[in-house]
N, C-alpha and C positions, 0 to 999 in steps of 0.2 A: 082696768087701766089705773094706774100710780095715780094717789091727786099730790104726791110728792113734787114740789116745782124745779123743772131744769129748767133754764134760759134755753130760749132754742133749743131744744130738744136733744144736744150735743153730749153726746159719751164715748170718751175717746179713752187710752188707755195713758196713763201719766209717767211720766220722769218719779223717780221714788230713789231717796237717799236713808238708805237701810239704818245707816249710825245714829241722824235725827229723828228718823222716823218720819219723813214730810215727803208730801207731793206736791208734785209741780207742773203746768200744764202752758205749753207757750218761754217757760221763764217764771211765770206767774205762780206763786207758793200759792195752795189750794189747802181750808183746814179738812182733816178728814173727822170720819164721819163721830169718830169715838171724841174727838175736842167741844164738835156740835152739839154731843150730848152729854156735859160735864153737869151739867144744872141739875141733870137727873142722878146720875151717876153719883156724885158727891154724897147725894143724900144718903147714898146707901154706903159707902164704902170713905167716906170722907172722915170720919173720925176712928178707922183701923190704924195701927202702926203703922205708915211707908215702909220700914222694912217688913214685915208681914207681907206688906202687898206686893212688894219689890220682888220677894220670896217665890208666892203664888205665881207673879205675872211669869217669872221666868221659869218655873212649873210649867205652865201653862205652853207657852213657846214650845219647852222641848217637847213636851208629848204632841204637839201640832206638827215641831220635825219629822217626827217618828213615824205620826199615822202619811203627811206629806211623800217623805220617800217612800212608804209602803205604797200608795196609789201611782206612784210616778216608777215603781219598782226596781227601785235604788238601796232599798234598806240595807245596812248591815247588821244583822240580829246582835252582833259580836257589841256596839257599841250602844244598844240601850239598858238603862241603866235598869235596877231591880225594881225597883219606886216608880220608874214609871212603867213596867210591863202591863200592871193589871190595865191599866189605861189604853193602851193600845189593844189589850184580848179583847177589851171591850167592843173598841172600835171594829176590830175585825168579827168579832159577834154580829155587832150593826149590819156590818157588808152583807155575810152570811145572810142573814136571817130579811132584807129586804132587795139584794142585789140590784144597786143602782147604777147606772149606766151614766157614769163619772165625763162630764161635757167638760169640767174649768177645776183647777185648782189651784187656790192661791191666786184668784185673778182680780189685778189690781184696776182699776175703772174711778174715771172723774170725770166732771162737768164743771162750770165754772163758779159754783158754792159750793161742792163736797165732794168728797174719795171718799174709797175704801178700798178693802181688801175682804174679799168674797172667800170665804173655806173652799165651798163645792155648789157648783153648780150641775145639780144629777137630775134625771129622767128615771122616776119609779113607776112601774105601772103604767107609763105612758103618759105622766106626767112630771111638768117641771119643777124644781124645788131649790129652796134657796136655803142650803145646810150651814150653821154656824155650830164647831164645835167648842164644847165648852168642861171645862173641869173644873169646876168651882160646884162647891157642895148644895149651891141652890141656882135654881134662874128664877129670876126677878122679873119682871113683869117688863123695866125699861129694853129687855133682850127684843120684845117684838116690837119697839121704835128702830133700832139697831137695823133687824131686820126686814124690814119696811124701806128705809133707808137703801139698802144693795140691791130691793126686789125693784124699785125705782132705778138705781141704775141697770141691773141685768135688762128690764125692759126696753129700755132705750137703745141697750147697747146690742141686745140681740134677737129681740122681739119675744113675741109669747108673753103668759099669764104664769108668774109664777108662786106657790105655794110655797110658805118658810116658816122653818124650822131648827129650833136648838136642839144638836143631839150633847145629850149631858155623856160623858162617860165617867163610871164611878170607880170607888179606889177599890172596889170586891169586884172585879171584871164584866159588871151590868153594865147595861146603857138605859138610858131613858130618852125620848123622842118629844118633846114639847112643840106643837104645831102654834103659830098665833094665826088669828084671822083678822082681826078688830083696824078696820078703817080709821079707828082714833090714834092708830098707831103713825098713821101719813100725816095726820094731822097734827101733832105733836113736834112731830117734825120738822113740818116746815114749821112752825111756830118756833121752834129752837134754830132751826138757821137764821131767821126772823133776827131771833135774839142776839147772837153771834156777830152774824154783820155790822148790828146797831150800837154791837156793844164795842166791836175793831172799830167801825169808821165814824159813830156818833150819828149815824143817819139811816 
């Protein structure tokens, strides 16, 4: 069980304005979960170029398109680009090689201190998992607060114990599988929503 804090125990699925990037639940603007975790985040990526990162993130995005319609079986091969294929072979190595049994994707979930938006939610082996994909050359350690975070909402939202994991894909068509387990990762957490709140409302 998540020691993640939701108010009343409430995971519903959020209003979400794709151009800001914000959720909203009720009317009610809700930060998500990547805002919550800027204190961590900054340290790591806070003195790169903005465009650099601007660059990546939208990197990032389209191969999340990519591997997205392939799971929901919409792709048109015609329109992914060179630079991101190896990212995608990769992803589909991944499928291959553990065949997960694909429950959510892209599934957006809030409570009334934080959102996200959830990669995959799969069944390997007969177990549940909480996939975040990633194309960035390293995972950082803050990835299993991140993860922590959505494994707190998926429970709420639809019960079960779920195990999470960064699947990296790399620019030579490998994948790598990063599991976290670490309880300090819930803790963290709420510690930084902690901070968030206090730092919006002064209280």
């Amino acid at each position: 069980m998540s020691l993640i804090n939701i108010p009343g125990g409430n995971v519903l699925r959020p209003d979400f304005d794709e151009e800001h990037h914000r959720y909203t639940l009720n009317g009610q603007r809700i930060p998500s979960v990547t805002q919550i975790m800027r204190p961590l985040t900054n340290l790591v990526y806070g003195k790169i170029d903005p465009v650099v990162l601007k660059q990546a993130a939208d990197f990032g995005t389209a191969v999340h398109a990519c591997t997205e319609f392939l799971d929901r079986g919409e792709l048109d091969e015609s329109s992914v680009e060179e630079e991101w294929q190896p990212y995608l072979d990769a992803y589909v190595s991944w499928k291959e090689s553990v065949k997960p049994n694909i429950l959510n994707i892209e599934e957006r979930l809030a409570c009334f201190t934080f959102a996200g938006t959830i990669d995959r939610v799969v069944v390997i082996d007969g177990e549940l998992w909480i996939i975040d994909i990633k194309t960035t050359t390293e995972i950082h350690k803050h990835v299993g607060v991140q993860l922590a975070a959505y494994a707190a909402l998926a429970e709420k939202a639809f019960g079960g114990f779920y195990r999470r994991a960064a699947l990296q894909l790399k620019e030579d068509g490998s994948f790598k599988v990063q599991e976290f387990r670490s309880v300090k990762d819930e803790r963290c957490f709420n510690s930084l929503i902690f901070l968030h709140h206090w730092l919006e409302n002064g209280n």
